[in-house]
C-alpha positions in Angstrom: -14.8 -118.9 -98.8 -10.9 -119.5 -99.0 -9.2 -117.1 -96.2 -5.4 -117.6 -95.0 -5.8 -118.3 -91.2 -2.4 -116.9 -89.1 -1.0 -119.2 -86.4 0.3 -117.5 -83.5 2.5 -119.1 -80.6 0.5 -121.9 -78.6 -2.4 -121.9 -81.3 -3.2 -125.7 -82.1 -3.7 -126.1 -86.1 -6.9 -127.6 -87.4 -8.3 -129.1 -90.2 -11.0 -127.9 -92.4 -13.8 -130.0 -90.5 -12.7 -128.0 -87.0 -10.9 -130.8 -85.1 -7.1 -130.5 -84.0 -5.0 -131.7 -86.8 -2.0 -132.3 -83.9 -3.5 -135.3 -81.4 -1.9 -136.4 -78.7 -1.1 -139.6 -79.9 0.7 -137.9 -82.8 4.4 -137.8 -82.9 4.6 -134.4 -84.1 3.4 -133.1 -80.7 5.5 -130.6 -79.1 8.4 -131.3 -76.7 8.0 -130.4 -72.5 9.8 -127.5 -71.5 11.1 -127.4 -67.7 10.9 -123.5 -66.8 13.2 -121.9 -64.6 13.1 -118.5 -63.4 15.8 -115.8 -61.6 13.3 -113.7 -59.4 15.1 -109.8 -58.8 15.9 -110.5 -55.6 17.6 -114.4 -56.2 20.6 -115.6 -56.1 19.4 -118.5 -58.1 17.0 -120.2 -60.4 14.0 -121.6 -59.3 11.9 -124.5 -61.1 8.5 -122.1 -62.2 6.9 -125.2 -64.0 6.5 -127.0 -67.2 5.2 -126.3 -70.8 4.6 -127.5 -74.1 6.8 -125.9 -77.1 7.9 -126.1 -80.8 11.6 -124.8 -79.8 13.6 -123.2 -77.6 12.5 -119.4 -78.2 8.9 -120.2 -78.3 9.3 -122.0 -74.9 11.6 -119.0 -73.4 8.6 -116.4 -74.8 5.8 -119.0 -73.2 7.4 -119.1 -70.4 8.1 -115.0 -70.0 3.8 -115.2 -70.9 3.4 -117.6 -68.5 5.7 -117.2 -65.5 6.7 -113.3 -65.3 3.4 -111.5 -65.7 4.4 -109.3 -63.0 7.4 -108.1 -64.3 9.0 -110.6 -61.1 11.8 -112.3 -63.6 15.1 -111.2 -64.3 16.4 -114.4 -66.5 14.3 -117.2 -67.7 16.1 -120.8 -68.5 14.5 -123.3 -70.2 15.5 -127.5 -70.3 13.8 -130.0 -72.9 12.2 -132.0 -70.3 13.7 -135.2 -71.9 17.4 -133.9 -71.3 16.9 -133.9 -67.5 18.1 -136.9 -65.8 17.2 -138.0 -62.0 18.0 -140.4 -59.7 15.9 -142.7 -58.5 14.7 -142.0 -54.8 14.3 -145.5 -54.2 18.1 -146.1 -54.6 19.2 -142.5 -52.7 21.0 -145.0 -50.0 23.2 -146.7 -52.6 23.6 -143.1 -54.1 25.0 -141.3 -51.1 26.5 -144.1 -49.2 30.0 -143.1 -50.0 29.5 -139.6 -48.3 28.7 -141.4 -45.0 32.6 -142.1 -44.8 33.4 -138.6 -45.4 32.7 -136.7 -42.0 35.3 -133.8 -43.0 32.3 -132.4 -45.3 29.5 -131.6 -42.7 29.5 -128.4 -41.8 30.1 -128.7 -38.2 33.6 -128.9 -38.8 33.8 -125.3 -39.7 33.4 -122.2 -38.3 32.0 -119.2 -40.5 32.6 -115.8 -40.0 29.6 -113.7 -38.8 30.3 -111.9 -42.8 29.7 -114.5 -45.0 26.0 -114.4 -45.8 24.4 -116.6 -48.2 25.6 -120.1 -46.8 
């Protein structure tokens, strides 16, 4: 019995015998997404959490799936995982030593109005 099967978003393809034709050793795996989400009442994005997708609109659609059930998003950004770069915690003192030097930028040097919210 010959019958065209439909793939949808997130469905794994398999071969005729039932297994996963896309292993995790296989280099045609899809890439990590890093999900981040603007709630209604942000100011800013927040990191929801991570997921696996073919490109960018699958990975923004995942993530609406995924992340916003609730209706609690109002914008959705999403990062290939391997275009984030961090520094190494282990080498933060060499990393912010130059700051120490720089007493001007601590904030209690200033004095903020009782208006300005947010700070």
């Amino acid at each position: 019995m010959n019958f065209i099967r439909k793939f949808y978003y997130g469905d794994i393809p398999e071969d005729k015998a039932g297994g996963n034709i896309v292993s995790k050793d296989s280099k045609t795996d899809w890439p990590l997404w890093e999900v981040f989400i603007r709630s209604k009442q942000g100011l800013d994005h927040k990191h929801a959490g991570s997921l696996h997708a073919a490109d960018a609109q699958m990975a923004i659609e995942n993530a609406r799936d995924v992340y916003t059930r609730r209706m609690e998003g109002e914008s959705i950004w999403v990062v290939e995982s391997k275009y984030i770069i961090a520094s190494n915690p282990d080498e933060a003192g060499e990393l912010y030593e130059p700051a120490k030097d720089k007493i001007y930028r601590h904030p209690t040097f200033y004095n903020l109005p009782d208006e300005v919210n947010h700070m």
